[in-house]
mmJSON file of the N, C-alpha and C atoms, coordinates in Angstrom:
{"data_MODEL":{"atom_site":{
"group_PDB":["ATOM","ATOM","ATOM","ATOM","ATOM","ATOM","ATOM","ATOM","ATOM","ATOM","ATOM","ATOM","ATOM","ATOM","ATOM","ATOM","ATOM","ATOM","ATOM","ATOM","ATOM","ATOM","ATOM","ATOM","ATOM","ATOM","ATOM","ATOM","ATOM","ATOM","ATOM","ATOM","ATOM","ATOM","ATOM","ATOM","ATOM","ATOM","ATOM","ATOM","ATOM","ATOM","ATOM","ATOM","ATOM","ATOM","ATOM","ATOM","ATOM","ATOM","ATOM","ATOM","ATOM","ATOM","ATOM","ATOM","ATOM","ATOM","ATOM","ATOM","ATOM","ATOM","ATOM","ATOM","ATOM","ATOM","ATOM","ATOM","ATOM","ATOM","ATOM","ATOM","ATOM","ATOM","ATOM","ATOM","ATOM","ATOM","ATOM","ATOM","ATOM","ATOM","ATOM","ATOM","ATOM","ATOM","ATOM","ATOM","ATOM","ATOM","ATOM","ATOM","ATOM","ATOM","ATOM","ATOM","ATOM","ATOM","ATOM","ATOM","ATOM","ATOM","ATOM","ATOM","ATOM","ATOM","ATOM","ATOM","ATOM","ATOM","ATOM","ATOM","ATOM","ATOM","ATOM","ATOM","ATOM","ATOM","ATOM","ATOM","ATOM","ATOM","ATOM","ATOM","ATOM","ATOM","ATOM","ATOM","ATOM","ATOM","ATOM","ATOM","ATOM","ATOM","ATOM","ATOM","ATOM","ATOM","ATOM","ATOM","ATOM","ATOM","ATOM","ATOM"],
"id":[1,2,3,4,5,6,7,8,9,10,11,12,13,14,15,16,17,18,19,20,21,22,23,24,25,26,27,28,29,30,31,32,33,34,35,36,37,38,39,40,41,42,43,44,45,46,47,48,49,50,51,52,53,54,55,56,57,58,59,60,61,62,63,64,65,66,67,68,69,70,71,72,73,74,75,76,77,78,79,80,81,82,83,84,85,86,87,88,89,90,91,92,93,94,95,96,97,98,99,100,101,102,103,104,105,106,107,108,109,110,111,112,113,114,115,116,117,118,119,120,121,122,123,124,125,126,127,128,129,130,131,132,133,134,135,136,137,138,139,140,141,142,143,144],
"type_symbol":["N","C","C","N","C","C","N","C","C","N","C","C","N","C","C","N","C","C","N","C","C","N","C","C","N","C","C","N","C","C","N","C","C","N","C","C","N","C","C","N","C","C","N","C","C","N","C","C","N","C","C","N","C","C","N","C","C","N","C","C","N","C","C","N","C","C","N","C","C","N","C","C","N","C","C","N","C","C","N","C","C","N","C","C","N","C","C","N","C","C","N","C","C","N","C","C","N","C","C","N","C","C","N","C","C","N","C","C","N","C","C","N","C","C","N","C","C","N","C","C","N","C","C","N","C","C","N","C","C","N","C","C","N","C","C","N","C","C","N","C","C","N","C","C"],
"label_atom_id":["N","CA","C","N","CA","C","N","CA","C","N","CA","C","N","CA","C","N","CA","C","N","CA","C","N","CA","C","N","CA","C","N","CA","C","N","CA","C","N","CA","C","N","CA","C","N","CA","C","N","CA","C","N","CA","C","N","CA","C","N","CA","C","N","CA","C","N","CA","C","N","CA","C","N","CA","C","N","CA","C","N","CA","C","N","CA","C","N","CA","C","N","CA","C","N","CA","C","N","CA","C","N","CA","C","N","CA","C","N","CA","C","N","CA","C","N","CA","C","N","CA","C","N","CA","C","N","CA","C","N","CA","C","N","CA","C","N","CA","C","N","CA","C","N","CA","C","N","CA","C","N","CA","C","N","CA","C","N","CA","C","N","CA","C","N","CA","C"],
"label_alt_id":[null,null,null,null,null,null,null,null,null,null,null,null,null,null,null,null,null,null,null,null,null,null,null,null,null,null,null,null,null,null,null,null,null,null,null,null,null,null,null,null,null,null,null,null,null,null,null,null,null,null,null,null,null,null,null,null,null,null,null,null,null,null,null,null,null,null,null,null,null,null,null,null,null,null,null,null,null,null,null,null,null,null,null,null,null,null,null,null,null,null,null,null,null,null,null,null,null,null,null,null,null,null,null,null,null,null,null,null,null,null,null,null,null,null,null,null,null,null,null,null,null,null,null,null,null,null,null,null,null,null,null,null,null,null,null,null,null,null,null,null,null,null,null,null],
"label_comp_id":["UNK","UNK","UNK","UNK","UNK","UNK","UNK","UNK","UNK","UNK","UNK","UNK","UNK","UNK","UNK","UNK","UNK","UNK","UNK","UNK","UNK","UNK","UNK","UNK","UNK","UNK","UNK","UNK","UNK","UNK","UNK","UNK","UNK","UNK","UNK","UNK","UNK","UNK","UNK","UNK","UNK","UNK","UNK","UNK","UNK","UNK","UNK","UNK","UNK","UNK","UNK","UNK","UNK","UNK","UNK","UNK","UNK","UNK","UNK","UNK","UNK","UNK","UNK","UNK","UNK","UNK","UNK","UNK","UNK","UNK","UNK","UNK","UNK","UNK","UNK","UNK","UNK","UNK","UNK","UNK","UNK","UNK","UNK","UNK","UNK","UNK","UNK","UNK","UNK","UNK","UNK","UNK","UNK","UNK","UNK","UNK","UNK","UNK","UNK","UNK","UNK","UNK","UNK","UNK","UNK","UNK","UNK","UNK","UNK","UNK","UNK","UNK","UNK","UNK","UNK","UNK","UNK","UNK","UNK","UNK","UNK","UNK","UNK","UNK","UNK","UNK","UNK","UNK","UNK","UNK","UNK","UNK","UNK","UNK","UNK","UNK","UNK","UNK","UNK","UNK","UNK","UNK","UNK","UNK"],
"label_asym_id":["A","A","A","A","A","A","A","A","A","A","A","A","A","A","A","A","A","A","A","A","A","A","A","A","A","A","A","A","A","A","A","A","A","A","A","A","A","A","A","A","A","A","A","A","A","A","A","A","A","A","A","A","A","A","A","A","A","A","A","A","A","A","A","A","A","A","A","A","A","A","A","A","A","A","A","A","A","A","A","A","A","A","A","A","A","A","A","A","A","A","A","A","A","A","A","A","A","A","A","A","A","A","A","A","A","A","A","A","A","A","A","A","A","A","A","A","A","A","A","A","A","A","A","A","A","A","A","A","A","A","A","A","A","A","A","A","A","A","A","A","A","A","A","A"],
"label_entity_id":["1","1","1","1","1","1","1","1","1","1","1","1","1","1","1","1","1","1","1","1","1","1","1","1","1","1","1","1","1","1","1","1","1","1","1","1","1","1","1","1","1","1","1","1","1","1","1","1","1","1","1","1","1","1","1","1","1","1","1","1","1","1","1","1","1","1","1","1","1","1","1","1","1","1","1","1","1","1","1","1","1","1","1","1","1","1","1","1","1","1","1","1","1","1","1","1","1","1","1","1","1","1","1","1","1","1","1","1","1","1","1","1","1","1","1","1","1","1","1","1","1","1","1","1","1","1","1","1","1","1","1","1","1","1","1","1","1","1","1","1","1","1","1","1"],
"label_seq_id":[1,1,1,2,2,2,3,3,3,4,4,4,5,5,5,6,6,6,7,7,7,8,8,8,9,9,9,10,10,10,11,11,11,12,12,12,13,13,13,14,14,14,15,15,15,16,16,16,17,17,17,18,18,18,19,19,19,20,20,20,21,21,21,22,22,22,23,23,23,24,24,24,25,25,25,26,26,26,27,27,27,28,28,28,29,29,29,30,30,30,31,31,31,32,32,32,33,33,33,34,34,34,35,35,35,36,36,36,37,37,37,38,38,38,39,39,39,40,40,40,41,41,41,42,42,42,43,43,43,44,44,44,45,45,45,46,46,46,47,47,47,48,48,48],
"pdbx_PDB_ins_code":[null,null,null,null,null,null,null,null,null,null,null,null,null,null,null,null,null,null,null,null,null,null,null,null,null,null,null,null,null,null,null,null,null,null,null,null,null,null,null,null,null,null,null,null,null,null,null,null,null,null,null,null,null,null,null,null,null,null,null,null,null,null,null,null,null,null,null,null,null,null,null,null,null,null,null,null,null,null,null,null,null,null,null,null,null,null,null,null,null,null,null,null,null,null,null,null,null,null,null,null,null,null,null,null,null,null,null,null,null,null,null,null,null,null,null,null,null,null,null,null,null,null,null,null,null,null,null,null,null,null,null,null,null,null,null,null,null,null,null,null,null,null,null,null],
"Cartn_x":[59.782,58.617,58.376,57.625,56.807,56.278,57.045,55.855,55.518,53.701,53.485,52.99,53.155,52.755,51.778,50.984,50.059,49.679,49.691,49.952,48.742,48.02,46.672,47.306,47.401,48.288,46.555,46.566,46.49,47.029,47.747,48.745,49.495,49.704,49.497,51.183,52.416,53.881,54.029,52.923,53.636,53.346,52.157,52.061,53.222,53.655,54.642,55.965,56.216,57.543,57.103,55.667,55.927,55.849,55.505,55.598,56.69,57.418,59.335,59.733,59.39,60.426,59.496,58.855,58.433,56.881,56.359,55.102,53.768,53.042,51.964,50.718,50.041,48.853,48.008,47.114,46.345,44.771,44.104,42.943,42.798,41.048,40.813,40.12,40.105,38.907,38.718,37.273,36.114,35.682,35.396,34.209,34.613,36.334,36.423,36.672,37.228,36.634,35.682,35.025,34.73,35.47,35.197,35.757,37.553,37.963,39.151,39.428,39.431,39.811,41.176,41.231,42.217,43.171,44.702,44.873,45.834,45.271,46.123,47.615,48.905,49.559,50.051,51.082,51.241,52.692,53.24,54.646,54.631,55.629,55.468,57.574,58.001,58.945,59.582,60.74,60.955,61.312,61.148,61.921,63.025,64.105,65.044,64.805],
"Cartn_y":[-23.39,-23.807,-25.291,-25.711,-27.215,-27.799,-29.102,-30.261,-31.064,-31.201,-32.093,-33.506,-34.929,-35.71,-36.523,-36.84,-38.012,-38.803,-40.297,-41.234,-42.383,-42.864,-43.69,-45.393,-46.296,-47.339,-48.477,-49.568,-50.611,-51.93,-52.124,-53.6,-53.285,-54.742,-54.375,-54.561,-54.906,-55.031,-53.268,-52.494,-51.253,-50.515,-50.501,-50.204,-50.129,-51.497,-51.881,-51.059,-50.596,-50.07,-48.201,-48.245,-46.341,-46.424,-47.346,-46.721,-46.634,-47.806,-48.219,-46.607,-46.05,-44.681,-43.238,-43.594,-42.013,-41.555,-42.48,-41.915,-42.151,-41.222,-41.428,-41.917,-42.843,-43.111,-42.424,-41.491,-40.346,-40.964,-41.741,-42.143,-43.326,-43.168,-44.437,-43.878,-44.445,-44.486,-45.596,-45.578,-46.733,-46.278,-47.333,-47.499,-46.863,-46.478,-46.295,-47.854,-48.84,-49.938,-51.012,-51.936,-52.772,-53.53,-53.756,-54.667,-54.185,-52.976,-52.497,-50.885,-50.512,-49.524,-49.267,-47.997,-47.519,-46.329,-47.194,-46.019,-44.73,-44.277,-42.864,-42.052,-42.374,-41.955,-40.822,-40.066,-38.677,-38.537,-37.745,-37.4,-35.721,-35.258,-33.743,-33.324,-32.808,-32.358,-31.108,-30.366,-28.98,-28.986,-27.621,-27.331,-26.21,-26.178,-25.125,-23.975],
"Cartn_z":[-104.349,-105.098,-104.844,-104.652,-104.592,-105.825,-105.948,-107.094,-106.713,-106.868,-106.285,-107.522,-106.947,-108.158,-107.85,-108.647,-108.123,-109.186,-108.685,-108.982,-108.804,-109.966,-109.61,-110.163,-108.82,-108.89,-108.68,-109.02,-109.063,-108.414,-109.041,-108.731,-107.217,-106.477,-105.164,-105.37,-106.145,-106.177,-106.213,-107.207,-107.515,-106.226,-105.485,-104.435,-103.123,-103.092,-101.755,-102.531,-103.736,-104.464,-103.881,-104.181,-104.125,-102.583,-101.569,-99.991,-99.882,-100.274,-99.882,-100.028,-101.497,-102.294,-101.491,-100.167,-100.216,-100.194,-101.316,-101.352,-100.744,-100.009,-99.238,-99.915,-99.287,-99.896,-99.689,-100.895,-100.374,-100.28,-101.531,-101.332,-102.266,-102.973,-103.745,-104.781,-105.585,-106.919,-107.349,-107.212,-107.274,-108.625,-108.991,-110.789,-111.724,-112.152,-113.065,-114.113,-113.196,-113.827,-113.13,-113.738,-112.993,-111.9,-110.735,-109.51,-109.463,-109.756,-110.224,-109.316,-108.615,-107.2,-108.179,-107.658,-107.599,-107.101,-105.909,-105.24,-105.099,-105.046,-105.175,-103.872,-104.66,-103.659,-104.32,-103.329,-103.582,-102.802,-103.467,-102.881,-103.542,-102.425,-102.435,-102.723,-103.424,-103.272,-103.336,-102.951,-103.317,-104.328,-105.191,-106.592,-106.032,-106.468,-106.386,-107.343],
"occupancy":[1.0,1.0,1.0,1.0,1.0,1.0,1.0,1.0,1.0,1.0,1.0,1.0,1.0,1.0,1.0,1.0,1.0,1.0,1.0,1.0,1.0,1.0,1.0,1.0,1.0,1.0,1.0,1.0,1.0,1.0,1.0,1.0,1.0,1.0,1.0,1.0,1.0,1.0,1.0,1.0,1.0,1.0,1.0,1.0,1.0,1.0,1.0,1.0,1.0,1.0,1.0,1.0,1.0,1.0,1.0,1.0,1.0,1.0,1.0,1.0,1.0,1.0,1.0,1.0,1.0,1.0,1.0,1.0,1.0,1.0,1.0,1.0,1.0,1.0,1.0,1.0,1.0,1.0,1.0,1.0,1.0,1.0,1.0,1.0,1.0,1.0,1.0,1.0,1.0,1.0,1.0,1.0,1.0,1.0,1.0,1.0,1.0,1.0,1.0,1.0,1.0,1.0,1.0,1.0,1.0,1.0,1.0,1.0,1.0,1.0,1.0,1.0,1.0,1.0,1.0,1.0,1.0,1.0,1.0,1.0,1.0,1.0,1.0,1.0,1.0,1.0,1.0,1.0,1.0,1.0,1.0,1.0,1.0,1.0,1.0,1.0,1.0,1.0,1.0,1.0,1.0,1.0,1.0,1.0],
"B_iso_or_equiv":[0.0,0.0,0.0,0.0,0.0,0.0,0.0,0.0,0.0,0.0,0.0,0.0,0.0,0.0,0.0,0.0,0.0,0.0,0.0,0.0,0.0,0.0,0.0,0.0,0.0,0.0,0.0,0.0,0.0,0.0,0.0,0.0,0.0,0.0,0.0,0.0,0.0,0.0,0.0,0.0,0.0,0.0,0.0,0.0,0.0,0.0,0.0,0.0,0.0,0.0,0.0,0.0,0.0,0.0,0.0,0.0,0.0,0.0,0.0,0.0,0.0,0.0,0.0,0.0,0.0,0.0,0.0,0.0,0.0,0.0,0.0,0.0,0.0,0.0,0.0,0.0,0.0,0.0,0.0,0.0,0.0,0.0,0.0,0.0,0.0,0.0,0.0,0.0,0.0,0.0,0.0,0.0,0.0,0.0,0.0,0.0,0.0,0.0,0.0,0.0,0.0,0.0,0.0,0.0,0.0,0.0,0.0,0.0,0.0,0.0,0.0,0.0,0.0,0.0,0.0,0.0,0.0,0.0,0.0,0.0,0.0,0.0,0.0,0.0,0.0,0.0,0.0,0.0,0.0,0.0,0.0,0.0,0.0,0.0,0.0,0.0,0.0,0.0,0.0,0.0,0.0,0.0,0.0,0.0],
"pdbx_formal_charge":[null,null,null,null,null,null,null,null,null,null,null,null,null,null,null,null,null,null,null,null,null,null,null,null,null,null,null,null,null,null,null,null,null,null,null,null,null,null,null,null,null,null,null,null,null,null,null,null,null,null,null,null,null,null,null,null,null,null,null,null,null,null,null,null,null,null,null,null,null,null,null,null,null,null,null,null,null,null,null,null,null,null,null,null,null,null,null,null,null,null,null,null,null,null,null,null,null,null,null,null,null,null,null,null,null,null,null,null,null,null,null,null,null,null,null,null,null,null,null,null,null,null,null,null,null,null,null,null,null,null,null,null,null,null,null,null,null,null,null,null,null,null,null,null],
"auth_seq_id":[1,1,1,2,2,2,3,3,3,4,4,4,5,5,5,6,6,6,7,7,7,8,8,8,9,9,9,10,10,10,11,11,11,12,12,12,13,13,13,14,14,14,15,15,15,16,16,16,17,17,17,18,18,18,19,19,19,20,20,20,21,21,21,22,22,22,23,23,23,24,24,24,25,25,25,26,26,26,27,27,27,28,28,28,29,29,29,30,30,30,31,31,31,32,32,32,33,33,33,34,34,34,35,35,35,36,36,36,37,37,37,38,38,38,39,39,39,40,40,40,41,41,41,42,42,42,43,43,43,44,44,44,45,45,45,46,46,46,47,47,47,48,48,48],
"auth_comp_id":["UNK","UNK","UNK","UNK","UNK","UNK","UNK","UNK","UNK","UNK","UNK","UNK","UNK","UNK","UNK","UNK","UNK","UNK","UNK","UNK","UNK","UNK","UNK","UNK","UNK","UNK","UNK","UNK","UNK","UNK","UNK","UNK","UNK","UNK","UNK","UNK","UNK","UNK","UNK","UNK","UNK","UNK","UNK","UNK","UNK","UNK","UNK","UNK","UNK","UNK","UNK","UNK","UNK","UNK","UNK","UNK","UNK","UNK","UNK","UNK","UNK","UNK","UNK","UNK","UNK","UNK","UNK","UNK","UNK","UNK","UNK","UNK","UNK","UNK","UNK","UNK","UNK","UNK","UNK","UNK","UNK","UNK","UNK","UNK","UNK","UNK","UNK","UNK","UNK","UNK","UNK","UNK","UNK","UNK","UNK","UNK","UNK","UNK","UNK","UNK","UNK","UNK","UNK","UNK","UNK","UNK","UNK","UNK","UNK","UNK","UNK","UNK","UNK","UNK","UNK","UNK","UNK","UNK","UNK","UNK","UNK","UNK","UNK","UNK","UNK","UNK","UNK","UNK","UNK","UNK","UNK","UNK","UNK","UNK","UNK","UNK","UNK","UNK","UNK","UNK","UNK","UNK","UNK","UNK"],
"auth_asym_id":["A","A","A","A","A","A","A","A","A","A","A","A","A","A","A","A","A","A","A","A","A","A","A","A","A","A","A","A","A","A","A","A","A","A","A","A","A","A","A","A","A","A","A","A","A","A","A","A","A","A","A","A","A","A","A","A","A","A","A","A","A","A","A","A","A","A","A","A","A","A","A","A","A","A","A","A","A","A","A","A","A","A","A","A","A","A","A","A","A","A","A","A","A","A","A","A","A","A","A","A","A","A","A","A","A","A","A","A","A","A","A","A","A","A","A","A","A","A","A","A","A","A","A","A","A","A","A","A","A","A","A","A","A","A","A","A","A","A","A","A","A","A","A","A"],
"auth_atom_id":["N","CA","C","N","CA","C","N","CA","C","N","CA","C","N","CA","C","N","CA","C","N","CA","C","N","CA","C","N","CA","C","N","CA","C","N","CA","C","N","CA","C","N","CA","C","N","CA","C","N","CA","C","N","CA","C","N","CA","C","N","CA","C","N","CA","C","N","CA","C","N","CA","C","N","CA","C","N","CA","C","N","CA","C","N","CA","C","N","CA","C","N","CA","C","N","CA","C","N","CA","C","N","CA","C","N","CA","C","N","CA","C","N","CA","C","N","CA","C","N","CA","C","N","CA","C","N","CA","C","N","CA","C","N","CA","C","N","CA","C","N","CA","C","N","CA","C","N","CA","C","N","CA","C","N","CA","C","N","CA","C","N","CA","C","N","CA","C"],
"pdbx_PDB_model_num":[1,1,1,1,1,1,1,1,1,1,1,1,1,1,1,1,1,1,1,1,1,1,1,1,1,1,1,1,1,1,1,1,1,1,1,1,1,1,1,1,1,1,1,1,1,1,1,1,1,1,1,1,1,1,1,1,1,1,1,1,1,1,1,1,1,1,1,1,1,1,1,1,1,1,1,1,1,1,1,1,1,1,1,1,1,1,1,1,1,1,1,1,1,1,1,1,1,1,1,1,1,1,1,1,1,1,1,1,1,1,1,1,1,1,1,1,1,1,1,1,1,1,1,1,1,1,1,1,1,1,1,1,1,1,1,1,1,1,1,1,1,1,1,1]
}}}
């Protein structure tokens, strides 16, 4: 079985922490705040 997680990051320290551990950067989201993006990474793992 597969879990997958996703993760809507901001701050560019938490960013360089989820590439280090694994996780792919999948996309962006625009205008949920003003001048404030935000990107979306994703990591996939097995469940036993």
């Amino acid at each position: 079985m597969e879990f997958r997680s996703f993760f809507f990051i901001h701050d560019k320290s938490m960013q360089n922490i989820f590439s280090t551990n694994g996780f792919v950067r999948s996309g962006i989201i625009e205008n949920l705040d003003e001048d404030d993006s935000k990107i979306i990474f994703y990591i996939k793992k097995l469940r036993a």
